[in-house]
N, CA, C and O atoms as a GROMACS GRO file, in nm:
protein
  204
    1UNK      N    1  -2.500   2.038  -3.133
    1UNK     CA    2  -2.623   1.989  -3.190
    1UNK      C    3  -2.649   2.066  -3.319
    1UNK      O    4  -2.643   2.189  -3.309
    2UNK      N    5  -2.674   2.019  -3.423
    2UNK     CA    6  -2.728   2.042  -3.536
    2UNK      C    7  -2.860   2.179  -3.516
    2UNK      O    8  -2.933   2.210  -3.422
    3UNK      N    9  -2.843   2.222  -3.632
    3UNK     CA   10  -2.968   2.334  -3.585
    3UNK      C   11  -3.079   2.244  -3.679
    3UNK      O   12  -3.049   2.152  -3.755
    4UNK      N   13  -3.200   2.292  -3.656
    4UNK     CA   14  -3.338   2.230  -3.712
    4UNK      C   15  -3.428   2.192  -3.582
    4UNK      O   16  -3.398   2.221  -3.467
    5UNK      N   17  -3.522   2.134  -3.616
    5UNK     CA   18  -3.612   2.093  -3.536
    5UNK      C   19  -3.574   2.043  -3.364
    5UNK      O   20  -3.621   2.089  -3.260
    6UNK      N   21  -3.503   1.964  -3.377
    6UNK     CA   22  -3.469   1.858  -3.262
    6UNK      C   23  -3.406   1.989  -3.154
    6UNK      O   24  -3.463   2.000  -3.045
    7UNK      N   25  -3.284   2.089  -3.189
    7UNK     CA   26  -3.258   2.246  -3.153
    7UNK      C   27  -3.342   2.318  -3.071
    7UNK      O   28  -3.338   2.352  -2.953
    8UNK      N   29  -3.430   2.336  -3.174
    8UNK     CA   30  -3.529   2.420  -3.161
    8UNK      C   31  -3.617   2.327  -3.008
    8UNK      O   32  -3.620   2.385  -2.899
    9UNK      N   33  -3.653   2.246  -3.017
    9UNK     CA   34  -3.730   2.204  -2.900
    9UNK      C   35  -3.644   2.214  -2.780
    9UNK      O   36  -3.692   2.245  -2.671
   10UNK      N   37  -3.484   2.180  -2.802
   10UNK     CA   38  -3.429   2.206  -2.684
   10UNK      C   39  -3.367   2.363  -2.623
   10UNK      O   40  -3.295   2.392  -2.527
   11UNK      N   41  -3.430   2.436  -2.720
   11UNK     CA   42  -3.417   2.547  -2.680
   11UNK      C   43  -3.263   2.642  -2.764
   11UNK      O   44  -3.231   2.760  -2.769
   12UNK      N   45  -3.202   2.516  -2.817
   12UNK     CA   46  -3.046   2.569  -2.842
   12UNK      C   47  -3.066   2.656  -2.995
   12UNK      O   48  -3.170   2.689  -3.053
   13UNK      N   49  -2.920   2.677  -3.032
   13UNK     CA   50  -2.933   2.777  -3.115
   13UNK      C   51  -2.884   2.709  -3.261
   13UNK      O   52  -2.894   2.759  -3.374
   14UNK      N   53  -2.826   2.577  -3.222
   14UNK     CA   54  -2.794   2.437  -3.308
   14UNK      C   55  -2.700   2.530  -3.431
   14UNK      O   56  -2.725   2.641  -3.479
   15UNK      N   57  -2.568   2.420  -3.461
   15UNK     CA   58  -2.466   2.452  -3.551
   15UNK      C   59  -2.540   2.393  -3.655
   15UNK      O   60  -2.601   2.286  -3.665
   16UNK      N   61  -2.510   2.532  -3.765
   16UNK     CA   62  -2.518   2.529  -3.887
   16UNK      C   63  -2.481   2.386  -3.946
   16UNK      O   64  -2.407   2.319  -3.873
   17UNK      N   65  -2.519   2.331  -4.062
   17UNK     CA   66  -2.461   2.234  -4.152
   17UNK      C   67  -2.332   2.251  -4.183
   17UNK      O   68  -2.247   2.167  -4.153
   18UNK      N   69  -2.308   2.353  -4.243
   18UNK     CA   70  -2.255   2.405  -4.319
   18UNK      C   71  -2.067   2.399  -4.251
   18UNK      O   72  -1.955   2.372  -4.296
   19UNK      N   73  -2.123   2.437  -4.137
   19UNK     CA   74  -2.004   2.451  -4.011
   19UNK      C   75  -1.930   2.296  -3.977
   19UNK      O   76  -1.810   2.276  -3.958
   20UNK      N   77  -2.020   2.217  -3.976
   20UNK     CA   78  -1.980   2.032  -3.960
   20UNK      C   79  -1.899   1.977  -4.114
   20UNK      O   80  -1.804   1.899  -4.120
   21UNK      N   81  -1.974   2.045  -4.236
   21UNK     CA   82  -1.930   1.990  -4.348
   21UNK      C   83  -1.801   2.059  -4.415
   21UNK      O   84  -1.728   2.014  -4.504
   22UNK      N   85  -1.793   2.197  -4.338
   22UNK     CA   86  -1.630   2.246  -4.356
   22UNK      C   87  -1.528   2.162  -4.261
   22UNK      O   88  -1.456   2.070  -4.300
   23UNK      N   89  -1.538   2.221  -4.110
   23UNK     CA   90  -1.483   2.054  -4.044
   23UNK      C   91  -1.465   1.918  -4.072
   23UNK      O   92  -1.374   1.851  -4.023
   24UNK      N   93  -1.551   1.874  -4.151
   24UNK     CA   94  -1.500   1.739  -4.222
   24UNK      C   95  -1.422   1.743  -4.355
   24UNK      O   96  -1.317   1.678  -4.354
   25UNK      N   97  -1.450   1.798  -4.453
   25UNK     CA   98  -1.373   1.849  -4.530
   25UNK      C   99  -1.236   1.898  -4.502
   25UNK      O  100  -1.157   1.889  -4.596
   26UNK      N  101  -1.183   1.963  -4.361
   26UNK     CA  102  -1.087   2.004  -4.354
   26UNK      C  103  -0.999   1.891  -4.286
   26UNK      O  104  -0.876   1.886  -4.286
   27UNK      N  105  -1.108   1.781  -4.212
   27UNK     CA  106  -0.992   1.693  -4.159
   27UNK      C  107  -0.975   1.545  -4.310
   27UNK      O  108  -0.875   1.480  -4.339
   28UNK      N  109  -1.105   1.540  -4.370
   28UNK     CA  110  -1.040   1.445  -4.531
   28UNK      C  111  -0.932   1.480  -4.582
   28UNK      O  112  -0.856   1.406  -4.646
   29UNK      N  113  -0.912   1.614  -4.553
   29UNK     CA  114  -0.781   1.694  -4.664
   29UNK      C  115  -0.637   1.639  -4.600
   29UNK      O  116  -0.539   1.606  -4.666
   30UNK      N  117  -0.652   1.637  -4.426
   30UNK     CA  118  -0.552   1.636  -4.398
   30UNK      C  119  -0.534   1.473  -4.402
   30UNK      O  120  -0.441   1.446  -4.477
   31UNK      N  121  -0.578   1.387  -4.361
   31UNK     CA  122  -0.640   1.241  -4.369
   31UNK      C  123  -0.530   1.225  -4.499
   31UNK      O  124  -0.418   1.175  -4.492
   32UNK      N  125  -0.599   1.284  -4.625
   32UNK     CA  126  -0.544   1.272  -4.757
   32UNK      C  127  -0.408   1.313  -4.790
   32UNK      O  128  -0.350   1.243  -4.873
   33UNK      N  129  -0.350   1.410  -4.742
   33UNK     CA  130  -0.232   1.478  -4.685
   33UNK      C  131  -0.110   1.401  -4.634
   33UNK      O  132  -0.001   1.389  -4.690
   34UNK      N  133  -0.149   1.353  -4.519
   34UNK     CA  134  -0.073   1.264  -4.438
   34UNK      C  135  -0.113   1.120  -4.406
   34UNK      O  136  -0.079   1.067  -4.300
   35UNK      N  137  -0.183   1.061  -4.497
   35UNK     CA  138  -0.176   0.896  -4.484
   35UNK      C  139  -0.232   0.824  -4.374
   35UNK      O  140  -0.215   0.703  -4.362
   36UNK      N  141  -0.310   0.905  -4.277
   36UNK     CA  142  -0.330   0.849  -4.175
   36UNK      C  143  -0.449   0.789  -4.143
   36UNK      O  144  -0.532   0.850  -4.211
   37UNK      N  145  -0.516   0.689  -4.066
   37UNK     CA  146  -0.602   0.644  -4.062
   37UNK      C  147  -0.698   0.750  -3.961
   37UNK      O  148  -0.639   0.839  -3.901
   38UNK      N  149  -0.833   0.739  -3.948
   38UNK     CA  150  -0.909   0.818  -3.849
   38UNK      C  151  -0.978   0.758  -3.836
   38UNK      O  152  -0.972   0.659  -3.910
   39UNK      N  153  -1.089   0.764  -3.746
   39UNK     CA  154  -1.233   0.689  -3.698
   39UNK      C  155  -1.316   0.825  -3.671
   39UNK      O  156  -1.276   0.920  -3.603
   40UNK      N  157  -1.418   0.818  -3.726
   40UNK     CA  158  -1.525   0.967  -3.739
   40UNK      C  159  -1.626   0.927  -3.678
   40UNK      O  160  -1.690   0.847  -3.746
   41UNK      N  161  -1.677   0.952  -3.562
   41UNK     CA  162  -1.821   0.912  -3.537
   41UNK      C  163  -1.902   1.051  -3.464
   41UNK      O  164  -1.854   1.155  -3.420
   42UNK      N  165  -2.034   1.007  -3.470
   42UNK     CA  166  -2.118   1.098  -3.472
   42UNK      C  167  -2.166   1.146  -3.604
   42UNK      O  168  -2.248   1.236  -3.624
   43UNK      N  169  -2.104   1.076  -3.687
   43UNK     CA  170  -2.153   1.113  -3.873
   43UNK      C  171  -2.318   1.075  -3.921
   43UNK      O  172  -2.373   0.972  -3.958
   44UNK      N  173  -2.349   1.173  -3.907
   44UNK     CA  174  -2.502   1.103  -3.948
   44UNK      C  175  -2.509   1.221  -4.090
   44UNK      O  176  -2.463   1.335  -4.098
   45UNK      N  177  -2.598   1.125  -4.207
   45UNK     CA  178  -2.648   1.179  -4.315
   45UNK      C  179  -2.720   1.274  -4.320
   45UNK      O  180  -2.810   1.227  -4.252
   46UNK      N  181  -2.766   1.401  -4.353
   46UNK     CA  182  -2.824   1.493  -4.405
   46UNK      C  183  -2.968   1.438  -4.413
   46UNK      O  184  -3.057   1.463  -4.331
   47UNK      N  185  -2.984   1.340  -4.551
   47UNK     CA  186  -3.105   1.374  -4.584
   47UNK      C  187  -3.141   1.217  -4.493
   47UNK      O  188  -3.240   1.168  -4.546
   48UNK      N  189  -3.101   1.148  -4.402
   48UNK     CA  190  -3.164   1.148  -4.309
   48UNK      C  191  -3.220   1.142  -4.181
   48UNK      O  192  -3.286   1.056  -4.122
   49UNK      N  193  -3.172   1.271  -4.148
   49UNK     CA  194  -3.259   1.370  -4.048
   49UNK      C  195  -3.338   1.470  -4.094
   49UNK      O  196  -3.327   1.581  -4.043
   50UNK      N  197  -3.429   1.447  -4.199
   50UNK     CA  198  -3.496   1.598  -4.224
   50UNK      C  199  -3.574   1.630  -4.116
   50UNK      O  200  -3.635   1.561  -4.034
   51UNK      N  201  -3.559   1.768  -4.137
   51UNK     CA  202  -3.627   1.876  -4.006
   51UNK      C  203  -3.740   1.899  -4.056
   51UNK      O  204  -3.821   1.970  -3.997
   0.00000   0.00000   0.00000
């Protein structure tokens, strides 16, 4: 779970942004790398979920 608001009510300690947008970045690279197709879900936008 994302950290911010929604976290915080469940008590958790919620992953950084920062931590999801290196993980994606590292699998585009490979994506880009090796030609392969992927399906990404669970991708939701930044600005909207503001906390």
């Amino acid at each position: 779970m994302r950290e911010g608001m929604q976290a915080q009510l469940a008590g958790l300690p919620g992953t950084p942004v920062m931590a999801e947008t290196a993980a994606l970045a590292t699998l585009i690279e490979m994506v880009a790398e090796l030609g392969t197709p992927i399906h990404v879900i669970g991708f939701r936008r930044r600005d909207r979920w503001r906390c």
